[in-house]
KELUM-263664 format. One record per atom (N, C-alpha, C): residue in one letter; atom name; x, y, z. Coordinates in nm, 2 decimals, padded with zeros to 4 digits. Example, Ala and Ser with C-alpha at 12.3 -4.5 7.8 and 13.67 -1.06 7.14 Angstrom:
BEGIN
<type=A | atom=N | xx=01.32 | yy=-00.57 | zz=00.78>
<type=A | atom=CA | xx=01.23 | yy=-00.45 | zz=00.78>
<type=A | atom=C | xx=01.32 | yy=-00.33 | zz=00.78>
<type=S | atom=N | xx=01.28 | yy=-00.22 | zz=00.71>
<type=S | atom=CA | xx=01.37 | yy=-00.11 | zz=00.71>
<type=S | atom=C | xx=01.29 | yy=00.00 | zz=00.79>
***
This chain:
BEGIN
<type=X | atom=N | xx=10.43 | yy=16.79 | zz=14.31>
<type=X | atom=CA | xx=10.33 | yy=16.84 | zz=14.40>
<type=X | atom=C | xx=10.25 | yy=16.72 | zz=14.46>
<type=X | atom=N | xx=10.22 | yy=16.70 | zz=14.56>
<type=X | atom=CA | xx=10.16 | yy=16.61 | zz=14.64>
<type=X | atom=C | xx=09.97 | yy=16.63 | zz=14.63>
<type=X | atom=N | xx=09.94 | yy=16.50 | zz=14.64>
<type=X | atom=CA | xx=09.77 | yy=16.54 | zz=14.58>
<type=X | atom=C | xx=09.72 | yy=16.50 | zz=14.73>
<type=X | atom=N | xx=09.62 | yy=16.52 | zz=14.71>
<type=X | atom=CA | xx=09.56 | yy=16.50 | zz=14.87>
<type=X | atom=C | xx=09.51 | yy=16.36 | zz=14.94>
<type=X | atom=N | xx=09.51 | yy=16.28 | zz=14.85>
<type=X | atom=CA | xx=09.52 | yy=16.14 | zz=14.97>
<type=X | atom=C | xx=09.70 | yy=16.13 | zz=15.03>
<type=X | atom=N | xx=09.80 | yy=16.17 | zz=14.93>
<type=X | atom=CA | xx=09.94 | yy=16.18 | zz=15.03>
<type=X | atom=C | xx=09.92 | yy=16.29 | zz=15.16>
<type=X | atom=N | xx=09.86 | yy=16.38 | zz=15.11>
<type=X | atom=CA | xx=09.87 | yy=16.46 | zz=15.23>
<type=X | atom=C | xx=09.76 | yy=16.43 | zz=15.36>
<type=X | atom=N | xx=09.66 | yy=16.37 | zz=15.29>
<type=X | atom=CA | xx=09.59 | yy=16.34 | zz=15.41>
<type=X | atom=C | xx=09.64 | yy=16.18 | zz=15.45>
<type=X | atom=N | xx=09.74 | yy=16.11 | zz=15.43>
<type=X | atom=CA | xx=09.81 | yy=16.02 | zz=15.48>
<type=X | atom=C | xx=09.86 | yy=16.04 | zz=15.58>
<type=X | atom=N | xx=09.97 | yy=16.13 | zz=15.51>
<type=X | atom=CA | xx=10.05 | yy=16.19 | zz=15.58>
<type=X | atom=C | xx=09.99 | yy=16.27 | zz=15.74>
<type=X | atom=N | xx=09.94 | yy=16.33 | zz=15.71>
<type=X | atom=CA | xx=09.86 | yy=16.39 | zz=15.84>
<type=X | atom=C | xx=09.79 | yy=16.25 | zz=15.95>
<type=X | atom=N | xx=09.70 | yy=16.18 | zz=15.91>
<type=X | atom=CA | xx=09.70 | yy=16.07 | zz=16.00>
<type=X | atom=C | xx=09.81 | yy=15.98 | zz=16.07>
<type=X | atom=N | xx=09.91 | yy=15.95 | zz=15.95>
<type=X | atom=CA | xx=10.03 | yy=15.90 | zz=16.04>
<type=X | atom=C | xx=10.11 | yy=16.02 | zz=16.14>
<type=X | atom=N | xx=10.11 | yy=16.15 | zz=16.13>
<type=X | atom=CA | xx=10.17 | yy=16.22 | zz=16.17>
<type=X | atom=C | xx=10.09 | yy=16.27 | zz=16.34>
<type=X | atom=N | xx=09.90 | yy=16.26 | zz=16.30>
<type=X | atom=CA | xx=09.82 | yy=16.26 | zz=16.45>
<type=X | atom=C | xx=09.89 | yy=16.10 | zz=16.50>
<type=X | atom=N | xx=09.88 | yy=16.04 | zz=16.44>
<type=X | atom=CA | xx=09.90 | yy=15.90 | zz=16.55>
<type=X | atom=C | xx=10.01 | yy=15.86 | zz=16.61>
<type=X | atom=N | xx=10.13 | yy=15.93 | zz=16.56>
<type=X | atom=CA | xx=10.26 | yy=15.92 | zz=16.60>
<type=X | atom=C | xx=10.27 | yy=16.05 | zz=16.72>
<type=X | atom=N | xx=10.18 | yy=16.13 | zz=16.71>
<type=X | atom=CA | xx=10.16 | yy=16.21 | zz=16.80>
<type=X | atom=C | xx=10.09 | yy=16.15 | zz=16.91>
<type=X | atom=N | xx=09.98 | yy=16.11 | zz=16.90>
<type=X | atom=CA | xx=09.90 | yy=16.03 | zz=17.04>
<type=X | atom=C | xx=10.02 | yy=15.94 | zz=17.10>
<type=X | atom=N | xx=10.08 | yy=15.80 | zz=17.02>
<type=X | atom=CA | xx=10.12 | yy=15.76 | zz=17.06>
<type=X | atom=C | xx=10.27 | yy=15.77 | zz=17.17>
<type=X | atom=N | xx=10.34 | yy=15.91 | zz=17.09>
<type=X | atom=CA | xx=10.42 | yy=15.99 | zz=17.19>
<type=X | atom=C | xx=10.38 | yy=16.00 | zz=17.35>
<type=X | atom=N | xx=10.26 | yy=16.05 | zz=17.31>
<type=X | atom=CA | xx=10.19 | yy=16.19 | zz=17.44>
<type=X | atom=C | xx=10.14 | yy=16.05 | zz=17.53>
<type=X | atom=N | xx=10.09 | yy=15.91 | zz=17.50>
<type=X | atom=CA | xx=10.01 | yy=15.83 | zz=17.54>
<type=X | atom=C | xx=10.14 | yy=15.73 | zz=17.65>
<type=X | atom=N | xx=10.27 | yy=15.72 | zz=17.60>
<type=X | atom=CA | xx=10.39 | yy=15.65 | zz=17.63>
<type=X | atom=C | xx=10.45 | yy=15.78 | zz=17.73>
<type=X | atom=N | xx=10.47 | yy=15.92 | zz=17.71>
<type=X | atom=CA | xx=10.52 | yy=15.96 | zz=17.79>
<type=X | atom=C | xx=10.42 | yy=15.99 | zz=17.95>
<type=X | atom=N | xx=10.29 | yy=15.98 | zz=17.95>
<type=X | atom=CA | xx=10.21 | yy=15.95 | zz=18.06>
<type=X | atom=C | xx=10.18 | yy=15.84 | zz=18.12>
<type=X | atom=N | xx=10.27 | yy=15.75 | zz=18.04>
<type=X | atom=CA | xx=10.29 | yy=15.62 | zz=18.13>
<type=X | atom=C | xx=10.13 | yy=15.49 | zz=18.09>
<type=X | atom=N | xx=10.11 | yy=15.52 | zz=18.00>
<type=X | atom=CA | xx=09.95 | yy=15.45 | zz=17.93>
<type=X | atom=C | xx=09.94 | yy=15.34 | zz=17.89>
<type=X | atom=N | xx=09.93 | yy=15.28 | zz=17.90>
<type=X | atom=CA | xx=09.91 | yy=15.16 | zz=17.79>
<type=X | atom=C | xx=09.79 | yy=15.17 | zz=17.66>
<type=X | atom=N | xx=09.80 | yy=15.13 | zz=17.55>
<type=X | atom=CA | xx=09.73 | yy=15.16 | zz=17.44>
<type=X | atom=C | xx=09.58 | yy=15.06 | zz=17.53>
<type=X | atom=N | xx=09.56 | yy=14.98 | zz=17.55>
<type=X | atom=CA | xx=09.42 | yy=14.91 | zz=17.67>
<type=X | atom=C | xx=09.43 | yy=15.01 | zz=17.74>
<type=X | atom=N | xx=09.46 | yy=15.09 | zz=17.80>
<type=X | atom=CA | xx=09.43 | yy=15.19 | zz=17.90>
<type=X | atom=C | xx=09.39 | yy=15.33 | zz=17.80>
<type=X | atom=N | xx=09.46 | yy=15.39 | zz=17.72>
<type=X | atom=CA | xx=09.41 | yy=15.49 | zz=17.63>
<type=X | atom=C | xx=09.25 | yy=15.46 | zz=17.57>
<type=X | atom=N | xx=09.24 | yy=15.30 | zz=17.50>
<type=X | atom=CA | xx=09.12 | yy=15.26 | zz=17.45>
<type=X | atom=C | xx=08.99 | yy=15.30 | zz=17.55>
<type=X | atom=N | xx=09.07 | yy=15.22 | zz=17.65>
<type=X | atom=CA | xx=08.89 | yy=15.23 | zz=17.75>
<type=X | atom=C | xx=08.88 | yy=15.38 | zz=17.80>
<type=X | atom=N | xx=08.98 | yy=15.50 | zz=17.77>
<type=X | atom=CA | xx=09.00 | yy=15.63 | zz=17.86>
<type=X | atom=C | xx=08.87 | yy=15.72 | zz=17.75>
<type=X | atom=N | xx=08.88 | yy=15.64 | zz=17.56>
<type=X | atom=CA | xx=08.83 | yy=15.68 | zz=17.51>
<type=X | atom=C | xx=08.66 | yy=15.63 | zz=17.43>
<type=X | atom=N | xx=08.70 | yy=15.49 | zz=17.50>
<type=X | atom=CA | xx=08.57 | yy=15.45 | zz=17.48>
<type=X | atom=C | xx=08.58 | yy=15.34 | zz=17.32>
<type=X | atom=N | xx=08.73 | yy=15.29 | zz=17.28>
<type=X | atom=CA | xx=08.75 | yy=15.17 | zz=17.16>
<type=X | atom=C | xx=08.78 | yy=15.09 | zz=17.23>
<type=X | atom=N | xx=08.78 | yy=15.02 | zz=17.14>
<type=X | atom=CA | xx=08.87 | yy=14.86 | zz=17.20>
<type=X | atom=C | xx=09.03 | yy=14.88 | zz=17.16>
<type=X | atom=N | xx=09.11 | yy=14.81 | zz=17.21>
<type=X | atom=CA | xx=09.28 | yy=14.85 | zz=17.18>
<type=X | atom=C | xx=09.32 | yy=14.83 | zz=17.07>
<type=X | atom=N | xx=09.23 | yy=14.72 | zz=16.97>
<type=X | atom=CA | xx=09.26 | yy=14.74 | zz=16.78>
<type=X | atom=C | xx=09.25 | yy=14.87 | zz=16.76>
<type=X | atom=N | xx=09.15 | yy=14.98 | zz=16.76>
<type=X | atom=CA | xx=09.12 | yy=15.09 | zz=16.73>
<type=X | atom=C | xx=09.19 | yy=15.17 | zz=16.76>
<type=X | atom=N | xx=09.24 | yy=15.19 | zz=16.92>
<type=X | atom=CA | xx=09.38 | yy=15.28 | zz=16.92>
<type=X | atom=C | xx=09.49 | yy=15.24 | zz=16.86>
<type=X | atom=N | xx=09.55 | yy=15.12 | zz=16.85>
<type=X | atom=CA | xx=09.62 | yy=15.05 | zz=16.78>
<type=X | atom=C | xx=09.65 | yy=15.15 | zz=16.64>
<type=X | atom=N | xx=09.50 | yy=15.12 | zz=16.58>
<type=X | atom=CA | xx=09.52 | yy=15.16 | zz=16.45>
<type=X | atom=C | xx=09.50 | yy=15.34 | zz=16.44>
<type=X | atom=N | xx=09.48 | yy=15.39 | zz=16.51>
<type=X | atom=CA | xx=09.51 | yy=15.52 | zz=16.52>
<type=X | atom=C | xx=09.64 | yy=15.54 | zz=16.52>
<type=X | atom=N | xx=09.69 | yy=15.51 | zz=16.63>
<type=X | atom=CA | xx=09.85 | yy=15.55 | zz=16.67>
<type=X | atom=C | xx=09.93 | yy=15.48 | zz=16.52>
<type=X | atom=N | xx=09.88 | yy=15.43 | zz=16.48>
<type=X | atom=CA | xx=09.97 | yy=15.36 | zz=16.36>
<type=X | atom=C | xx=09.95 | yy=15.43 | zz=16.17>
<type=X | atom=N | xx=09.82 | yy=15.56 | zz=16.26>
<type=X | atom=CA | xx=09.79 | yy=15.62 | zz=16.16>
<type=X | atom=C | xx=09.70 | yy=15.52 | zz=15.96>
<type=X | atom=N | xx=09.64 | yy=15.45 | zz=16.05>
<type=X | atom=CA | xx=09.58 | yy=15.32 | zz=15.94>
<type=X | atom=C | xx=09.41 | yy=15.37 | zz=15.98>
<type=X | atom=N | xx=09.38 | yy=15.43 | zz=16.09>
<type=X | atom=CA | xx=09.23 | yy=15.45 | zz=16.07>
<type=X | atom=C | xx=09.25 | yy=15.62 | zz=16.12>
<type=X | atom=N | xx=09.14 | yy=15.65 | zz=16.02>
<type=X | atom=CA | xx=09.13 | yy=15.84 | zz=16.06>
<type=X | atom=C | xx=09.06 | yy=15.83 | zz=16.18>
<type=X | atom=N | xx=09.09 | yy=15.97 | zz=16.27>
<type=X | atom=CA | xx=09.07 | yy=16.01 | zz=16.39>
<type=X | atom=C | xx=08.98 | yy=16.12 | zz=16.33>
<type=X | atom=N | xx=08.81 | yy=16.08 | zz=16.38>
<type=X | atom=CA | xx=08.73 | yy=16.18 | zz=16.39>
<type=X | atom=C | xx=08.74 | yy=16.31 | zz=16.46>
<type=X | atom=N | xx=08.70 | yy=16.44 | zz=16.38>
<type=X | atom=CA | xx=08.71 | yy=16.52 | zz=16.46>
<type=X | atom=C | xx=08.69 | yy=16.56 | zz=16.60>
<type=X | atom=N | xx=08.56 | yy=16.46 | zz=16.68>
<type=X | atom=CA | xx=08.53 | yy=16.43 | zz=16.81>
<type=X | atom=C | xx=08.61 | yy=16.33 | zz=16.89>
<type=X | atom=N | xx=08.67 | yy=16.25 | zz=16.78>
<type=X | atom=CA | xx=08.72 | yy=16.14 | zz=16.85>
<type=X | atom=C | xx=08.86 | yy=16.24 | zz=16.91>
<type=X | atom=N | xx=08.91 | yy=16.29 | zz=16.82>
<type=X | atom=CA | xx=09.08 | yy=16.38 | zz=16.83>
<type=X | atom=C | xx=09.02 | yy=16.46 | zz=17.01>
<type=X | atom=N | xx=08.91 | yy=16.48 | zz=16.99>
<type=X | atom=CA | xx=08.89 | yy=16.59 | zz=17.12>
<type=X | atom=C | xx=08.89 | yy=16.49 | zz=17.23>
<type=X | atom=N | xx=08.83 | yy=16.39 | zz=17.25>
<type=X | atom=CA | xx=08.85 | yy=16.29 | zz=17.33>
<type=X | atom=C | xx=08.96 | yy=16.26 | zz=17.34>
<type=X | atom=N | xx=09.06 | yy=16.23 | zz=17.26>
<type=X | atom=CA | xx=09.17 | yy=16.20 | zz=17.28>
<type=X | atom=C | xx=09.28 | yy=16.31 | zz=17.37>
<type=X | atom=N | xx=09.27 | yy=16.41 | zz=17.31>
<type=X | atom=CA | xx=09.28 | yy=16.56 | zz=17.41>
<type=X | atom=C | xx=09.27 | yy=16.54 | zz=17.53>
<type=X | atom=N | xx=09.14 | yy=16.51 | zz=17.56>
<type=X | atom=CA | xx=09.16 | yy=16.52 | zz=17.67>
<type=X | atom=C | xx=09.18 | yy=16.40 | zz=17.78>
<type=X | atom=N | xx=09.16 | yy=16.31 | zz=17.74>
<type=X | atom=CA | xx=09.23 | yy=16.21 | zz=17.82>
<type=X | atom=C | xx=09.38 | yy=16.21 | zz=17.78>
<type=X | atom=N | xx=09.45 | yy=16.31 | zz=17.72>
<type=X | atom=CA | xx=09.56 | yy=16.30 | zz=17.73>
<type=X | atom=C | xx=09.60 | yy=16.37 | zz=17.78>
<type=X | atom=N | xx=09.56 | yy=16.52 | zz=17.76>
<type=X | atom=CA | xx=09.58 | yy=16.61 | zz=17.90>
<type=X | atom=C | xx=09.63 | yy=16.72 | zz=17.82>
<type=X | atom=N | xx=09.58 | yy=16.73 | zz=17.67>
<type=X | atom=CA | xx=09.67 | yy=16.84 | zz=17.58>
<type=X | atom=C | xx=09.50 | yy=16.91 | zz=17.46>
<type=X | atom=N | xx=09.61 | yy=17.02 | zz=17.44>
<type=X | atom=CA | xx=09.49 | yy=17.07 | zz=17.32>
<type=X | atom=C | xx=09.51 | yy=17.01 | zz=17.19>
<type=X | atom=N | xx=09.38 | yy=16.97 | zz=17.11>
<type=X | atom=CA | xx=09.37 | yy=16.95 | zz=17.01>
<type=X | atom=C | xx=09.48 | yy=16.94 | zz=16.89>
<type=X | atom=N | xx=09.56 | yy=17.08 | zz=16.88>
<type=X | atom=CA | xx=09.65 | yy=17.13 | zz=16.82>
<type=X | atom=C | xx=09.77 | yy=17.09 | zz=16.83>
<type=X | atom=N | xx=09.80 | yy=17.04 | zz=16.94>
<type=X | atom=CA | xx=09.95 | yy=16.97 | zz=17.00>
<type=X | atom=C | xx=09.95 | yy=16.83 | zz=16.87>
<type=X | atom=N | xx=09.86 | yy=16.78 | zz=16.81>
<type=X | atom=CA | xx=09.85 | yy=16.63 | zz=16.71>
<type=X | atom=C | xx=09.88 | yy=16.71 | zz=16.62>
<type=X | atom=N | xx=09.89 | yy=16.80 | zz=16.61>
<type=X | atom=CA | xx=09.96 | yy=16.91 | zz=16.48>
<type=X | atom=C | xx=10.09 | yy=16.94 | zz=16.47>
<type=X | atom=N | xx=10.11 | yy=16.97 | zz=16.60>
<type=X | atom=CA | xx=10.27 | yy=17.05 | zz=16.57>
<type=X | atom=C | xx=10.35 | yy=16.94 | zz=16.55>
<type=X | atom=N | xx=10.45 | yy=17.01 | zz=16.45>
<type=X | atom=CA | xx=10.54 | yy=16.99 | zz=16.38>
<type=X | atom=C | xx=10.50 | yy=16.89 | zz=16.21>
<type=X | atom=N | xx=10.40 | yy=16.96 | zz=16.20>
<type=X | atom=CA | xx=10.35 | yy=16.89 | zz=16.06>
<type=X | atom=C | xx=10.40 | yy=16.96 | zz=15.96>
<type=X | atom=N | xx=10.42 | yy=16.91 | zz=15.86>
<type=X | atom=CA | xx=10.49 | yy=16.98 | zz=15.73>
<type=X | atom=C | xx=10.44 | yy=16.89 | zz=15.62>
<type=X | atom=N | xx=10.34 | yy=16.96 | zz=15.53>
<type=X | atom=CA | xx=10.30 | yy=16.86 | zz=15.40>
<type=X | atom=C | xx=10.40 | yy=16.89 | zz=15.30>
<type=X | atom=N | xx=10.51 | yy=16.96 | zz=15.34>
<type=X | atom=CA | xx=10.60 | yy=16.93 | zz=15.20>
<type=X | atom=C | xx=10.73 | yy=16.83 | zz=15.25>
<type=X | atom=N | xx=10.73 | yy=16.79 | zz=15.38>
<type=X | atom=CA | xx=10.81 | yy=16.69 | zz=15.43>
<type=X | atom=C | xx=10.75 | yy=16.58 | zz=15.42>
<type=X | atom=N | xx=10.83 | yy=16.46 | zz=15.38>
<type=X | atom=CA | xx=10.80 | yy=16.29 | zz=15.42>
<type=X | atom=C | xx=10.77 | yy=16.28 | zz=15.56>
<type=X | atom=N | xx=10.69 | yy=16.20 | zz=15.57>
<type=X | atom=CA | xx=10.66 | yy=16.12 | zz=15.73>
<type=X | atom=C | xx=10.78 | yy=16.07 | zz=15.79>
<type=X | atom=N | xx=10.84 | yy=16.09 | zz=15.82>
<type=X | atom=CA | xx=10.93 | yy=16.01 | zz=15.91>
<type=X | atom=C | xx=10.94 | yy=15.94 | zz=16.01>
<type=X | atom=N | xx=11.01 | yy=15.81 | zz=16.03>
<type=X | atom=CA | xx=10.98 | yy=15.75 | zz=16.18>
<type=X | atom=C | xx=11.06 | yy=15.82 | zz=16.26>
<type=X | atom=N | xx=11.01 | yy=15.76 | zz=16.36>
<type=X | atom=CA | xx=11.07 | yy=15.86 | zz=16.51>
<type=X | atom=C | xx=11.22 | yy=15.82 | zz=16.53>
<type=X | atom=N | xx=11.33 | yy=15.92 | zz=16.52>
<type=X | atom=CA | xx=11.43 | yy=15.93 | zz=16.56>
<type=X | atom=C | xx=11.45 | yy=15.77 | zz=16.69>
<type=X | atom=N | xx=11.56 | yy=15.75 | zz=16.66>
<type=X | atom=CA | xx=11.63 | yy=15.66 | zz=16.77>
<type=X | atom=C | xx=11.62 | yy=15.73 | zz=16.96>
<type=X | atom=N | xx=11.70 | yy=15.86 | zz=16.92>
<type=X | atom=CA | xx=11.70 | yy=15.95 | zz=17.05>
<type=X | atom=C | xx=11.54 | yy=15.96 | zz=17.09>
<type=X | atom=N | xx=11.48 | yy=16.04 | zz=17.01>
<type=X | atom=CA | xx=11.32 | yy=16.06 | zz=17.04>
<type=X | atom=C | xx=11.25 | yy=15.92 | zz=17.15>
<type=X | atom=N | xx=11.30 | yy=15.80 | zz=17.06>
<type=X | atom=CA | xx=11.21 | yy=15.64 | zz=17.05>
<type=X | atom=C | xx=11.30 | yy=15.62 | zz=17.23>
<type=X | atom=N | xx=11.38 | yy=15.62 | zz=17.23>
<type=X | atom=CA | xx=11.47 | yy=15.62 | zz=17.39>
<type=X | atom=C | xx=11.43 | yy=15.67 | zz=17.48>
<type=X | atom=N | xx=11.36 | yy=15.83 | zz=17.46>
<type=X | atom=CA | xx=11.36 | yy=15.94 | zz=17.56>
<type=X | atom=C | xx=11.23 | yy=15.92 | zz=17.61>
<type=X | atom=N | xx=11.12 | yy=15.85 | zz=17.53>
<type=X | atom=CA | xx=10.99 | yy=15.83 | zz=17.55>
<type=X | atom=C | xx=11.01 | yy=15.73 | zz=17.64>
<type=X | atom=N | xx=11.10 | yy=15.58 | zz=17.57>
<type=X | atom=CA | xx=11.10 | yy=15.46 | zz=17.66>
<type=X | atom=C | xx=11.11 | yy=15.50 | zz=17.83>
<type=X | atom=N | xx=11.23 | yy=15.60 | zz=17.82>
<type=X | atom=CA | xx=11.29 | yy=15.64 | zz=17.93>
<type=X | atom=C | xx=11.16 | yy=15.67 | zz=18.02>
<type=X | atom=N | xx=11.13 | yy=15.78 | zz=17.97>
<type=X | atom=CA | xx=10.97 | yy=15.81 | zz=18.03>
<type=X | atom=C | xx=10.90 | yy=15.77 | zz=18.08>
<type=X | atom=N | xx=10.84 | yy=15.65 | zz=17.97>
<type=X | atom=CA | xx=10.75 | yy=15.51 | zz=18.05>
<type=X | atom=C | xx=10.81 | yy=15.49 | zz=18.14>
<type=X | atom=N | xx=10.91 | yy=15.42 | zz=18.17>
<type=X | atom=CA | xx=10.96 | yy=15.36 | zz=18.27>
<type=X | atom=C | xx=10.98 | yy=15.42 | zz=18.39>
<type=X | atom=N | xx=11.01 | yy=15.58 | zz=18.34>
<type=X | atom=CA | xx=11.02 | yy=15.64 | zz=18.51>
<type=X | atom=C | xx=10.90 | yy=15.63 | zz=18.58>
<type=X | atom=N | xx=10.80 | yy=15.67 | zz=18.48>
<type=X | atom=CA | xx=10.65 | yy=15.70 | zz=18.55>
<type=X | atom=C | xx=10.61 | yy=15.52 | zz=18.64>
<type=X | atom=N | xx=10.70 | yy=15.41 | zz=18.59>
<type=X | atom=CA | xx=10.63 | yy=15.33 | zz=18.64>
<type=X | atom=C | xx=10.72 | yy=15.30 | zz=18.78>
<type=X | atom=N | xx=10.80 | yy=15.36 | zz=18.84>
<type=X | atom=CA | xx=10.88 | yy=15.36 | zz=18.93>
<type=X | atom=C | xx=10.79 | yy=15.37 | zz=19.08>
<type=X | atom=N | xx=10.73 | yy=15.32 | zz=19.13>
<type=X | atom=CA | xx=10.61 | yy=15.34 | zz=19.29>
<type=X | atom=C | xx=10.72 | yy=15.47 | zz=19.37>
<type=X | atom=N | xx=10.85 | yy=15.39 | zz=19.39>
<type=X | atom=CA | xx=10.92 | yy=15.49 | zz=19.50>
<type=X | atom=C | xx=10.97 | yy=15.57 | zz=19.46>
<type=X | atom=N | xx=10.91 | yy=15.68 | zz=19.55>
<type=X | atom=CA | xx=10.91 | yy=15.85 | zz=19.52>
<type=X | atom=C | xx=11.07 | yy=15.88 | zz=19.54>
<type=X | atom=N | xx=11.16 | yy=15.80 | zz=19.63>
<type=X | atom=CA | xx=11.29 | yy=15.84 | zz=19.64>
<type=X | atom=C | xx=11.35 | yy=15.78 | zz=19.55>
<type=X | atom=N | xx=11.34 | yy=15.65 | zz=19.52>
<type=X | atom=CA | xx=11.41 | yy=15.60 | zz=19.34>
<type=X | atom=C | xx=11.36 | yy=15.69 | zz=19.28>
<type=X | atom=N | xx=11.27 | yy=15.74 | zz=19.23>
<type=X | atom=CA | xx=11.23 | yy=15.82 | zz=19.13>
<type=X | atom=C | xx=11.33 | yy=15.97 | zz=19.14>
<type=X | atom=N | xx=11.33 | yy=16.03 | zz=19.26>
<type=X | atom=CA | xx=11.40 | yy=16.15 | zz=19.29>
<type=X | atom=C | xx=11.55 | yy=16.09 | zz=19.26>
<type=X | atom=N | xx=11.61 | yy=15.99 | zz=19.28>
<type=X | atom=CA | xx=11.75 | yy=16.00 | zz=19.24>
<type=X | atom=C | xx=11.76 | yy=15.94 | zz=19.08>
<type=X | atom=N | xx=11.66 | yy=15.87 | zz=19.07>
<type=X | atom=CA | xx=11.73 | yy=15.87 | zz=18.92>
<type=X | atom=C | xx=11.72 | yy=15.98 | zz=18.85>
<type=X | atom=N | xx=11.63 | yy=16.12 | zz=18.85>
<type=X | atom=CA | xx=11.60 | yy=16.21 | zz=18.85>
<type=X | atom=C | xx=11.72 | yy=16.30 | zz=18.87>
<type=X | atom=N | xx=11.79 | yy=16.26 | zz=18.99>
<type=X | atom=CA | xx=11.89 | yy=16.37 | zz=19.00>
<type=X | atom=C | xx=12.03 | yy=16.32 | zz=18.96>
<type=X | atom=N | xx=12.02 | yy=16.18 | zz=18.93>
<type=X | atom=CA | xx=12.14 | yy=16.11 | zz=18.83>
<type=X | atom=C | xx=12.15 | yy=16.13 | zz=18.70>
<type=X | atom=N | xx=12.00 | yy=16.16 | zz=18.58>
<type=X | atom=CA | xx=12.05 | yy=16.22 | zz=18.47>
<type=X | atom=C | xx=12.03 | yy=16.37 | zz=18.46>
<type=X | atom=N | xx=12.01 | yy=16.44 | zz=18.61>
<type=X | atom=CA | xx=12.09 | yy=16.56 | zz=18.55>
<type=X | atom=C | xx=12.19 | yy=16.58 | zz=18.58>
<type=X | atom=N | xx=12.28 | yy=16.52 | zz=18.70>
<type=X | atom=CA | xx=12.43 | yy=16.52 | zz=18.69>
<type=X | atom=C | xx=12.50 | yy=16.50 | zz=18.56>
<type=X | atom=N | xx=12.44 | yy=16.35 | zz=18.49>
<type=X | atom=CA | xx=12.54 | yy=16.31 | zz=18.39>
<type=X | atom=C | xx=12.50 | yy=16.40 | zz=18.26>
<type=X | atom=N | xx=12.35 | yy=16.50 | zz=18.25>
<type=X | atom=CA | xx=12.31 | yy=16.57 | zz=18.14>
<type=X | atom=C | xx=12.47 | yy=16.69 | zz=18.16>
<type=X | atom=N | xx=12.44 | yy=16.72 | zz=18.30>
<type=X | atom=CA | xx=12.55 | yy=16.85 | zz=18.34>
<type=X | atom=C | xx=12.67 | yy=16.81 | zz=18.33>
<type=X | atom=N | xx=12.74 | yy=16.72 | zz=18.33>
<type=X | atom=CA | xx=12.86 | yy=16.62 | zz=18.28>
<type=X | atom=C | xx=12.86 | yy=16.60 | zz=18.16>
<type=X | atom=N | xx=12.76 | yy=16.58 | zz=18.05>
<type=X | atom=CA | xx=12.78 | yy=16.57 | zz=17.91>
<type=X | atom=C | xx=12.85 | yy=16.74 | zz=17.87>
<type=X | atom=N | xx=12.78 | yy=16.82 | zz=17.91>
<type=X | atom=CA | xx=12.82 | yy=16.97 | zz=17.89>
<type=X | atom=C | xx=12.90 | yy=16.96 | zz=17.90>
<type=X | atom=N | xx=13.00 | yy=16.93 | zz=17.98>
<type=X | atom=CA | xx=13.10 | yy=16.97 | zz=18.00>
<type=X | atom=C | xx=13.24 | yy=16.87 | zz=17.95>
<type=X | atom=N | xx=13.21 | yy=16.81 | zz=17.85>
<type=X | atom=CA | xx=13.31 | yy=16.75 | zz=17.81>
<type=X | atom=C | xx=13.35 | yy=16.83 | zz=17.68>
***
């Protein structure tokens, strides 16, 4: 049975692995999330890294400069599961992400866009 500093471990590394998701796939930089929220980039740092707890005001701020509800730093929590690091695929798909959003041209962006759904529609089909 797990006592409750594991579980409330657990749940901070589990909100900050969540920020840090939501924060990378909108293209952010952790200095850009800090000042959206009002820390300096140690502080998000140590959020996302689940090493300092996220006030319940702070989590709403974070919300919303992220553009999600409260509850989204929740899903997929499980206190009878280990913490886990983020999948390889997951850790890729996000990179991918970043990177598109940093693309200026709207027509590179549209074809690389329409290049991995060819090759998504081509994996099918093998």
């Amino acid at each position: 049975m797990l006592n409750t500093r594991d579980i409330e471990g657990r749940i901070e590394r589990h909100v900050g692995r969540r920020i840090r998701e939501r924060r990378i796939l909108l293209g952010l930089t952790q200095q850009r999330l800090a000042e959206m929220i009002g820390v300096t980039y140690q502080q998000a740092h140590k959020y996302e890294r689940g090493i300092n707890r996220v006030s319940a005001g702070r989590l709403y701020e974070l919300a919303q400069a992220l553009g999600v509800e409260v509850g989204y730093f929740f899903e997929g929590f499980d206190a009878r599961q280990p913490c886990e690091q983020m999948p390889e695929r997951q850790r890729m798909s996000l990179d991918v992400a970043r990177n598109f959003s940093r693309i200026r041209d709207e027509r590179s962006r549209e074809a690389l866009a329409q290049l991995c759904r060819v090759m998504a529609d081509g994996a099918r089909e093998i």
